[in-house]
N, C-alpha and C positions, 0 to 999 in steps of 0.2 A: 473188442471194439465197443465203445462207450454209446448205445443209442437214442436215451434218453436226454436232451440239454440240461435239465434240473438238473438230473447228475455229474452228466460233463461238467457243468461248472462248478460243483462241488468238487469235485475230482480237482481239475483245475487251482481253485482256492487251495487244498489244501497243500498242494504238491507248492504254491506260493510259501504259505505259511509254514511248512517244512525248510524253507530255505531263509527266513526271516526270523532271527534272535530276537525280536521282541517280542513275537508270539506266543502265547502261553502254552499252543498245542509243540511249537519247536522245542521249548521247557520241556514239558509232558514226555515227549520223546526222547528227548536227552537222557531222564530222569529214569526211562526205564530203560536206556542202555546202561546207563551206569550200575542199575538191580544185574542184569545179565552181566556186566565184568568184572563186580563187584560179590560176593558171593557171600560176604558178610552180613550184605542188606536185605536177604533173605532168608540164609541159614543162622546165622550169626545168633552170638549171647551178647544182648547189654550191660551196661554197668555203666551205672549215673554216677558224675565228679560231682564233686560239692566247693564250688566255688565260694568267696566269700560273697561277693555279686550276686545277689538274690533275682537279680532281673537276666541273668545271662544262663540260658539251658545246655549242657555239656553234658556228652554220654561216648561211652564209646560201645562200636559194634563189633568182635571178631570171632572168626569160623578159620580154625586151622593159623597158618600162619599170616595169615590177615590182620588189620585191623584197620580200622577208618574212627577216625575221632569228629564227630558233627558238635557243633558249637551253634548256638543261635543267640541273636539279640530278641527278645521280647518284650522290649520298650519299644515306645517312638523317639525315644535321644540316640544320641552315639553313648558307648559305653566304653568302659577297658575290666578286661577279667586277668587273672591268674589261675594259671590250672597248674595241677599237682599231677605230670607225665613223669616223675623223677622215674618211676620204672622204665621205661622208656628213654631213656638215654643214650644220646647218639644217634636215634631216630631222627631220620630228615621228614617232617610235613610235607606231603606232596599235595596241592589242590587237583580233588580229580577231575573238575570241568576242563580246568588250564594246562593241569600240568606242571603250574609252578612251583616250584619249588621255597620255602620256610625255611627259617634258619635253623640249626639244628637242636635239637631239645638233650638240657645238659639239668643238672641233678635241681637248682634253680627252679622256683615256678615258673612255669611260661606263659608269657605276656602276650595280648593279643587285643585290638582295637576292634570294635563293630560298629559301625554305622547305623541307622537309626532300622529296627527289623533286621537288618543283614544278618548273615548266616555263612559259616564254611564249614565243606565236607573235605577232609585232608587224609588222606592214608597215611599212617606212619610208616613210613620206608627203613628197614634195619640195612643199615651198607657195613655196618662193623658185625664181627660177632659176639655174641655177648659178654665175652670178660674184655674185649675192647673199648675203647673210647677216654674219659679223663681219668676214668681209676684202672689202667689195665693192670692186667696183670703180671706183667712184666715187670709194671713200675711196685708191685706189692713185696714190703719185706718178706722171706723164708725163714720159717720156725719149722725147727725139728725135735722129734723128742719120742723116746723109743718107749715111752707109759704110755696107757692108754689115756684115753679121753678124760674118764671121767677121774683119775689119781694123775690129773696134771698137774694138779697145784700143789703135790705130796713132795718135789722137789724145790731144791733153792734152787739148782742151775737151770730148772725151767721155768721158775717165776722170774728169774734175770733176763733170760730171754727172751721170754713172752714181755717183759717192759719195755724192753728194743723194739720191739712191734709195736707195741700199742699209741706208743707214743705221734710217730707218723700219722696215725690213724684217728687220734683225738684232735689234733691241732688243724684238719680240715672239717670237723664236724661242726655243723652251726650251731649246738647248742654249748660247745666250747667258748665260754666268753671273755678267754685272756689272751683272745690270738696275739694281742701286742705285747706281752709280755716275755722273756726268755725264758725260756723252760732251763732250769737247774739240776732237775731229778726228776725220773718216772716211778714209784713204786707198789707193788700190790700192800695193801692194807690186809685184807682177805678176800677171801672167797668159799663161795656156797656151791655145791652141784646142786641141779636140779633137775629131778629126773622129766624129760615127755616121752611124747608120742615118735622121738627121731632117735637123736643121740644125747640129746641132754645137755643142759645149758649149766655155763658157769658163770654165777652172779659175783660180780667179782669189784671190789673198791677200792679206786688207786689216789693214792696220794701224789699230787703235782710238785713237785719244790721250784720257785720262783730265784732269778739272782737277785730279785728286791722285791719286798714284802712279803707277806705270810702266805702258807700251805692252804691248798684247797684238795676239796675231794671231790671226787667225781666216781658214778655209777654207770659199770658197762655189765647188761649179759652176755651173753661170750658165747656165740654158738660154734659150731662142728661140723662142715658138712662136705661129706666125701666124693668125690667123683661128681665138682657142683654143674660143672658143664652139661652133665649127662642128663641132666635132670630137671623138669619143667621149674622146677623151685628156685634153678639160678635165677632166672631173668627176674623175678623179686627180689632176688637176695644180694648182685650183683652191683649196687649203691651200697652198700653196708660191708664193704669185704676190709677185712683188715689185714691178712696175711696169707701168701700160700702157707701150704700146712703140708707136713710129714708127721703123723700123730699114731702111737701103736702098728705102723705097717702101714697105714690108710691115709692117701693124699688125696689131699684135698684144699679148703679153705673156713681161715677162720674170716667171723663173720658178726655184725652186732643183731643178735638176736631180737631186737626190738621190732624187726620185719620182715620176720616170720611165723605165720599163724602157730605152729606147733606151740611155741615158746609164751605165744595169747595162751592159747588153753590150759597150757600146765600151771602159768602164776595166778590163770583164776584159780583152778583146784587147787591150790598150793593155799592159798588166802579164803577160801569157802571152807575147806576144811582145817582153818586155825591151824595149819601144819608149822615146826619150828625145825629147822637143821642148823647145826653148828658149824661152824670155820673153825680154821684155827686161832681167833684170839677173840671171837665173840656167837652172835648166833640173828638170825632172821627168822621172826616171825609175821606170821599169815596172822590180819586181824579180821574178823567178817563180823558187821551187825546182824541181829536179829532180820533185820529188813532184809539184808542181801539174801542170806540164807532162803529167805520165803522166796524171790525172786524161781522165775520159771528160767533160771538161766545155768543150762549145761553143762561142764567144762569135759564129760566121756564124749568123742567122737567130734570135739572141736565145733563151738559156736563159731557162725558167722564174727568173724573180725574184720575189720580195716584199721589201717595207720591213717593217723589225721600228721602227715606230714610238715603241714602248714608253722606248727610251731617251731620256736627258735631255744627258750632256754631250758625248754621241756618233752619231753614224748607224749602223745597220749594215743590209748588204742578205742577204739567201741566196739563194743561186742551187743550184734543182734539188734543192733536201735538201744537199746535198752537200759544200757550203763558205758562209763568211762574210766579209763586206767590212764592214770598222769603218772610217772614215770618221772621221777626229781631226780633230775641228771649230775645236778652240783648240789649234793646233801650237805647239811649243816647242822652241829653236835646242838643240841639243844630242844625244846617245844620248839615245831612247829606251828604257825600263828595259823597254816592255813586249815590242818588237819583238825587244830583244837576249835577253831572258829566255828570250822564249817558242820562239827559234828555236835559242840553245844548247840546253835540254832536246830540242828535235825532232833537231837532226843531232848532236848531239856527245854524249849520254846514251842509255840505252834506257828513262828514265823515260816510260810509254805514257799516260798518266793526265790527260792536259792533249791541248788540240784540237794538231794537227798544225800548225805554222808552213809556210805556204805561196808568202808573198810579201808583197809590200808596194810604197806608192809614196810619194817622196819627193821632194824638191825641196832643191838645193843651191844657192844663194845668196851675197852678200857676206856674212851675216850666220850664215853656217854651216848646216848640214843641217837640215832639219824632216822627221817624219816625219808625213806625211799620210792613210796609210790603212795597214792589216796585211790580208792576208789568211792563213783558219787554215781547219782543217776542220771540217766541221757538226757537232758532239755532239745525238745525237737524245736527247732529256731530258725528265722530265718536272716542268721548273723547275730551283728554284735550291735547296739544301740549307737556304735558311732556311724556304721553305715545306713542305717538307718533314718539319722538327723543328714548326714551328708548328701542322699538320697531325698530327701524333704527339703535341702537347702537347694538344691540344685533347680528341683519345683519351684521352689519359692522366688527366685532368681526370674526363671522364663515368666511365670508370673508377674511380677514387678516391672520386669522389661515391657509388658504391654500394657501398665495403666500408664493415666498420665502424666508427666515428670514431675510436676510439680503438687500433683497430691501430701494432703498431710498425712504423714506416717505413724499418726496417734495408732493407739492400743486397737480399734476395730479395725482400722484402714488394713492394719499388719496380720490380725486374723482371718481378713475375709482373703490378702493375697497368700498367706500359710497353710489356710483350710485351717477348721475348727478341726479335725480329727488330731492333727498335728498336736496341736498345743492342749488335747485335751492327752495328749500321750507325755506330753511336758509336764501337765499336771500329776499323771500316775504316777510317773517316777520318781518322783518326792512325793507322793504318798508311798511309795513300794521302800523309799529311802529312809523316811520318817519311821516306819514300821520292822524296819530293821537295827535301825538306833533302839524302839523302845526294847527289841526281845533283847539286843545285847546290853540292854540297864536292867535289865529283869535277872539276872544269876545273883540275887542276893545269899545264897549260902556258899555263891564259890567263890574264896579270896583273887581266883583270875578276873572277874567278871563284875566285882562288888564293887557302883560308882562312887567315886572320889571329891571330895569339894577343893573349890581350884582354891589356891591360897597365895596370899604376896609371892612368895620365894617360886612358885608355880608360872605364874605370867613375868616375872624378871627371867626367870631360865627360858622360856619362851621368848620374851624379847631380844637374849643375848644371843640366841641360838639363830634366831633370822635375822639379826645385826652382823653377825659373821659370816652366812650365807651371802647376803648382800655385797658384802666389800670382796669376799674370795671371789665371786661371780662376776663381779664388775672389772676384779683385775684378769680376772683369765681373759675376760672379753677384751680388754686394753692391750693384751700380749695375742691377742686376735688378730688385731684393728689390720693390720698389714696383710694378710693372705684373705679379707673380704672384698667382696665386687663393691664398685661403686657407691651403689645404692645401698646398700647392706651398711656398708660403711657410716654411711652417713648416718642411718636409725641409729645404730651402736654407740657414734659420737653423743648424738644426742642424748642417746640413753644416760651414756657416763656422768655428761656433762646436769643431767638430772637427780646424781645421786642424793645428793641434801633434797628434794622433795618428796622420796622413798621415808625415813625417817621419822615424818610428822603422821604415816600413818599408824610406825610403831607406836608412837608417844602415849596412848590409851592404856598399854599395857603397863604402864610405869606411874599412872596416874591413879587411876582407876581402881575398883576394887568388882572385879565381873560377878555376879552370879553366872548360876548352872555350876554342872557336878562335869567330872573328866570319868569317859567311859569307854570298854572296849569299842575302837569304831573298826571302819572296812579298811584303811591307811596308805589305800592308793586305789585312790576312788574318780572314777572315769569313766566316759562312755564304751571303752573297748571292754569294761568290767562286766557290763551287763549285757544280757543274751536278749533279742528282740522276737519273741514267739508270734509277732503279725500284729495281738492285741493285747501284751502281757508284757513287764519284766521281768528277768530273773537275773539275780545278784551274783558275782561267782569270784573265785580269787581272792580270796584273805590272805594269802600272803605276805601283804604289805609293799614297800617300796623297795626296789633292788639294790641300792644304793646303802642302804641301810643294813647292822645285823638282826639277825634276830630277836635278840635280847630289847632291842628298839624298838622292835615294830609291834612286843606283845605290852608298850608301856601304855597306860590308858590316855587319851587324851580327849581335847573339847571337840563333842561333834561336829561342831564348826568348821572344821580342818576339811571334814567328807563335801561337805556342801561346798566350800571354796573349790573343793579338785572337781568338784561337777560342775561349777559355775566357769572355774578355767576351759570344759573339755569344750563347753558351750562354745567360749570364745574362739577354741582353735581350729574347730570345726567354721564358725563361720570364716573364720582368717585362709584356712586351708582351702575353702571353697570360692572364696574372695582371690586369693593368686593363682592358680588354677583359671580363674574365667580371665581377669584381668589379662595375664601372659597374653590368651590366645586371641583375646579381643580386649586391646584396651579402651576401645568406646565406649563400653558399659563401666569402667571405673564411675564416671560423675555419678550417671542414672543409678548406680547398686550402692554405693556406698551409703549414704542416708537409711535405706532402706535394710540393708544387713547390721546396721548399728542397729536399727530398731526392731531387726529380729532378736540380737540378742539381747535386748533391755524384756523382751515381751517373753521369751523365751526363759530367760531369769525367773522375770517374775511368777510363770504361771509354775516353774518347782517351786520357786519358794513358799508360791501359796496351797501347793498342795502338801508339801510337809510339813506346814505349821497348822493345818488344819489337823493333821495327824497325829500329832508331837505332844500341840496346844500348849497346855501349861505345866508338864512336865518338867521336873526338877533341874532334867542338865540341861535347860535351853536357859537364857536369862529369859526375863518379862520384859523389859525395856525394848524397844525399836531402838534407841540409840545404841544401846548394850551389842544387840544382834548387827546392826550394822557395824560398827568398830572390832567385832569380832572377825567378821566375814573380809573386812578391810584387811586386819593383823594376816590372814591365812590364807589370801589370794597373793598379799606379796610375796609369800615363804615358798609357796607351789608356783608363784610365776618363777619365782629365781630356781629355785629348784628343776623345773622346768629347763631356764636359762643354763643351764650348768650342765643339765642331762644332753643338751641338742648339742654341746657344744663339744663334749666328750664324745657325743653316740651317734647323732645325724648333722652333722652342719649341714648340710641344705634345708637343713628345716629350723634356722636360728632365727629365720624372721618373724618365725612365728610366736614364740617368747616375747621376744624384741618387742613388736606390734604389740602385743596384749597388755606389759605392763605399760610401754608410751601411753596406751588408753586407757588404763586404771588412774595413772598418774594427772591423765585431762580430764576426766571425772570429778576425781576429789577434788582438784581447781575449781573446777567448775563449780561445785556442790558447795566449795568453802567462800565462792562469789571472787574469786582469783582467776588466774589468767592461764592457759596450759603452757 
C-alpha cells in the first residue's frame, strides 16, 4: 500500500507513461525488453557494413543463431542506403518493435529508405536452409570425377565437364558483362592449383566463344569444399556455388573461391613470396614491391579479410584495413594501363595522392601476358567524390530553396549558399588533378610516358574520330525514338534535330594549330574515380574506358580529355540531383534551376582554377584562354556522346542525363557566340 502522496503520484504517472507510446520511458522499456529477447544485443559480436552512404550507420549484431541488423540515419534529411547482406540470402527482415515483416534479401544490395534520424532494428529471420533459396541446390549442375582435387585438371574428360558446369555459373555472375550475348563455347585455357590452408584452389582461365564477335577470357578460382552444409563456412560460401561435386570419393561443392578467407591468405602468400607455378600451356606469377614486402601484413594463420562485394566488373578483397586485391575477372593479352599506371606514379614520381602500387599477379601464356589481379594500398575514405558533390548538391539545394527567389546568382551569392568548404574542395581537386598530369609528363626516359607534341594529322584524327562518334550516336538514338516516354522523346528530337550545331565546335581542330604536348593521362576521368578521405583526394583506376581496347587506352593524349570527363561528371551530378528533387516535388523546378546552373558554372570554375594554378605554364597545356577553351569545347562533346552511347547501351533510364548536358553545352556556345540556343 502506497502511503506517501508524492509517491502515489509518481507511482501513478508512471504506470500512465508505461501505457503511452510517446513516452520516452515506454521507449526505455520497450528497449530493454527487446536486450532480454534478443540476446544478440547483449552477448552478441558486431561487425560494421560499409555502405557507400557515409551518413547512414549499419552493423550487425549475432550471438548463436541470431542476428539483428540496426541501420540508423545520422542526418537530418531522408536518405536511401544499399547494404551488402548477399550472405544472407533468403533471409526475411523481421522489424522487432512491429513485427513486420521485409522483403526478402536476395544476392542484390538491399535497399532501404530512412527518414530524417530514423533508424531500424530487423532480425534476419532464415525460413530456407542454407543451400535453399535462388541458387539451390537442386538447381546446381553435377560434376563427377574419380581424381582427386588437386590432379583435376590432369584429364580432358574432366576439363569437358567441368566447362558444362561452369558455364551456368558464369552467365549469372555480375561481373559477367556479355549476359546479352550467346554463348557458342565454354573452354578451360589453363589452370594453376594453389595450395591453402583447406583444399586448395584452382585458378583456372576459360575462354568464352560468342555466335558473333570475338573470344573473351575470364578468371575463376575454383574452390573445393566437402560436406559444405556441415560447416559454418557454407553460409559464406553459399552465393558463390557452382556445382554439386563428387571429387576423389568426397562430395561436396564446387565453389568460386573469391569468398572465401582461406583462398584471401593463400594469394597474399602466394604474391609476398614472388611464388610462380605452371599450367599446362603457360605459368602465374606472384609480383610483390619492396613496399608490400615491408608491410606488417601476414598471410600464416590468415589476416583479417573481407569481400567488397559492392563491385560489378571486378572483385576486390581488403585485408586488415591495410591493402586491397582487385581480382580482373575479364583479363586482357596485352599492358595493362592500370597496373603500369598506377605503379609508375608509386615508384618513379612523388605524386602521393593515389593508393600505393603493391603488387600484382599475372599469367604468361602463348597468347601473351594477362594481368589478373593488382594489389595497392587501402585509402581509408569516406566514398567516392561523386557522393560526396551529390551529398553537397543536395545541401546546396535546401539551401537555395530558403533564400530569396529572386537573388542574384553571381559567384558569391552561390558560395555563401554552397559553403566555402565545398568549393574550396572543388579547388583541390584540380590541384590534386593538375599534379597528377605533371608526375605522368615527368617519365622522360620511359618511351611509355615520354610527352608527345600534337601535330596536324593528330587533331584531324581527333576530329574524325568524334565526327563518327557523333553521327553513330545520334543514329542509335533515332532508332531509339520509338520505345522513349514522352518527355524523353522530345529532348532526343531536339537533340537530333541539333546535329549541324555539334559540328562548329569541332571546327577548331581543323583550323587551328593547338599548342601543348599529348600525355599519359587518367582516360576515364570522373568523380566515381576519386576516393573522398573527408579532406583529401585520391586518384584510382587507370584502366581507361571500358568501351575501348587496351592498346587505346595506353595511346597518349591531350590532358584536356581528363578535365572535360571531370567537367562532364560535374554536370551529371547536378543533372542527377536536379531529376531526383524535381520528380518528387516539381515546385522547386523554377526556384532550382537558375541556381544549379550556377553551381555548375561556379563549380567549373573553381577546378579549373585550381589546376591551372598547378599546371601554370607547362608545356602540354596551350597558353592561350582561347586555345584551352576550344580544347575543352572539342572533349566535352566526345565524352558527352560517349556518354550518350554508353546510357543507351548500359542504363536507359539514365539517357536524360547525356541528353540534358550536351542540349546545354550546345546553348552555352550560342550563347557565348551571341546566337540563339
Amino acid at each position: 500500500m502506497v502511503t506517501d502522496p508524492e509517491y502515489a503520484y509518481e507511482a501513478v504517472n508512471v504506470e500512465n507513461q508505461e501505457r503511452n507510446p510517446s513516452s520516452l520511458l515506454w521507449w526505455m522499456r520497450r528497449v530493454i525488453g527487446m536486450r532480454k529477447r534478443h540476446a544478440s544485443f547483449s552477448r552478441g559480436e558486431t561487425r560494421f557494413l560499409h555502405p557507400k552512404n557515409p551518413k547512414v550507420l549499419a552493423f550487425l549484431r549475432s550471438f548463436e543463431d541470431e542476428t539483428i541488423l540496426v541501420v540508423a540515419n545520422l542526418s537530418r534529411f531522408a536518405q536511401a542506403v544499399e547494404l551488402d547482406l548477399s550472405e544472407y540470402e533468403g533471409a526475411v527482415p523481421v522489424e522487432v518493435f512491429s513485427g513486420n515483416r521485409f522483403p526478402p534479401v536476395n544476392a542484390r544490395p538491399y535497399f532501404l529508405t530512412l527518414g530524417f534520424h530514423d533508424y531500424f532494428w530487423m532480425q534476419l529471420v532464415r525460413e530456407k536452409s542454407p543451400l535453399e533459396g535462388l541458387r539451390q541446390a537442386e538447381e546446381l549442375p553435377v560434376f563427377h570425377s574419380p581424381l582427386n582435387w588437386k590432379e583435376l585438371l590432369s584429364s580432358t574428360e574432366n576439363r569437358r565437364l567441368l566447362e558444362t558446369s561452369l558455364q551456368p555459373f558464369l552467365v549469372r555472375c555480375r561481373w559477367f558483362g556479355s549476359k546479352a550475348r550467346r554463348i557458342r563455347a565454354l573452354s578451360i585455357e589453363d589452370g594453376v592449383f594453389l595450395e591453402d590452408h583447406a583444399q586448395g584452389v584452382q585458378l583456372i582461365l576459360v575462354s568464352v566463344g560468342y555466335v558473333e564477335g570475338v573470344n573473351e577470357s575470364y578468371f575463376i578460382p575454383l574452390g573445393f569444399a566437402p560436406d559444405l552444409e556441415e560447416k559454418p563456412a557454407g553460409e559464406k560460401l553459399r552465393n558463390a556455388l557452382v556445382a554439386r561435386a563428387s571429387i576423389g570419393g568426397k562430395t561436396g561443392f564446387l565453389f568460386d573461391a573469391a569468398a572465401d578467407e582461406c583462398f584471401h591468405s593463400a594469394i597474399l602468400e602466394f604474391i609476398l613470396g614472388r611464388k610462380r607455378r605452371k599450367g599446362k600451356s603457360g605459368e602465374m606469377t606472384g609480383l610483390a614491391s619492396k613496399t608490400f614486402r615491408a608491410l606488417h601484413v601476414k598471410a600464416k594463420g590468415g589476416p583479417a579479410s573481407r569481400l567488397l562485394s559492392e563491385e560489378q566488373s571486378n572483385t576486390s578483397v581488403i585485408y586488415n584495413e591495410d591493402c586491397i586485391l582487385k581480382l580482373i575477372r575479364k583479363p586482357e593479352a596485352g599492358i595493362n594501363p592500370d597496373r603500369e599506371v598506377s605503379q609508375f606514379l608509386t615508384e618513379k614520381t612523388r605524386f602521393t595522392h593515389t593508393p600505393t602500387f603493391l603488387g600484382a599477379l599475372e599469367y604468361s601464356g602463348s597468347t601473351g601476358s594477362l594481368l589478373l589481379g593488382t594489389f595497392h594500398g587501402f585509402v581509408r575514405n569516406q566514398g567516392t567524390a561523386w557522393h560526396f558533390f551529390l551529398s553537397a548538391l543536395d545541401q546546396f539545394c535546401e539551401n537555395a530553396l530558403a533564400r530569396i527567389p529572386e537573388a542574384e546568382k553571381e559567384s558569391k551569392a552561390v558560395r555563401d549558399v554552397g559553403g566555402e568548404f565545398f568549393f574550396e574542395m572543388a579547388n583541390l581537386l584540380g590541384k590534386r588533378t593538375g599534379e597528377l598530369h605533371l608526375a605522368l609528363a615527368s617519365g622522360l626516359d620511359d618511351p611509355a610516358f615520354i610527352p608527345e607534341p600534337f601535330s596536324k594529322l593528330y587533331q584531324r584524327s581527333v576530329y574524325q574520330s568524334i565526327r563518327g562518334l557523333v553521327r553513330e550516336s545520334l543514329q542509335e538514338l533515332r532508332e531509339m525514338l520509338p520505345s522513349l516516354d514522352e518527355n524523353l522523346r522530345g529532348m532526343a528530337q531536339k537533340l537530333i534535330a541539333s546535329e549541324g550545331d555539334v559540328f562548329p565546335l569541332l571546327a577548331p581542330l581543323t583550323r587551328e594549330r593547338f599548342g601543348g604536348l599529348k600525355i599519359r593521362i587518367h582516360g576515364d576521368y570522373h568523380l566515381g574515380q576519386v576516393l573522398f578521405t573527408g579532406k583529401d583526394f585520391f586518384i584510382i583506376d587507370f584502366e581507361g574506358e571500358p568501351m575501348r581496347p587496351l592498346s587505346e587506352r595506353r595511346l597518349k593524349r591531350s590532358p584536356f580529355r581528363d578535365l572535360a570527363g571531370m567537367l562532364r561528371s560535374f554536370d551529371y551530378a547536378a543533372w542527377r540531383v536536379s531529376l531526383a528533387r524535381f520528380q518528387r516535388r516539381p515546385e522547386e523546378k523554377t526556384p532550382l534551376e537558375g541556381w544549379l546552373s550556377a553551381w555548375r558554372k561556379e563549380t567549373a570554375r573553381s577546378f579549373l582554377e585550381g589546376y591551372f594554378q598547378v599546371v601554370g605554364g607547362e608545356g602540354f597545356v596551350p597558353a592561350g584562354v582561347q586555345e584551352r577553351q576550344s580544347l575543352l569545347n572539342v572533349f566535352s562533346v566526345e565524352k558527352s556522346f560517349y556518354e550518350l552511347k554508353y546510357e543507351m547501351n548500359n542504363r536507359p533510364d539514365w539517357l536524360g542525363l547525356p541528353i540534358r548536358g550536351i542540349l546545354e553545352l550546345l546553348r552555352e556556345n550560342a550563347e557565348s557566340r551571341g546566337g540563339k540556343a
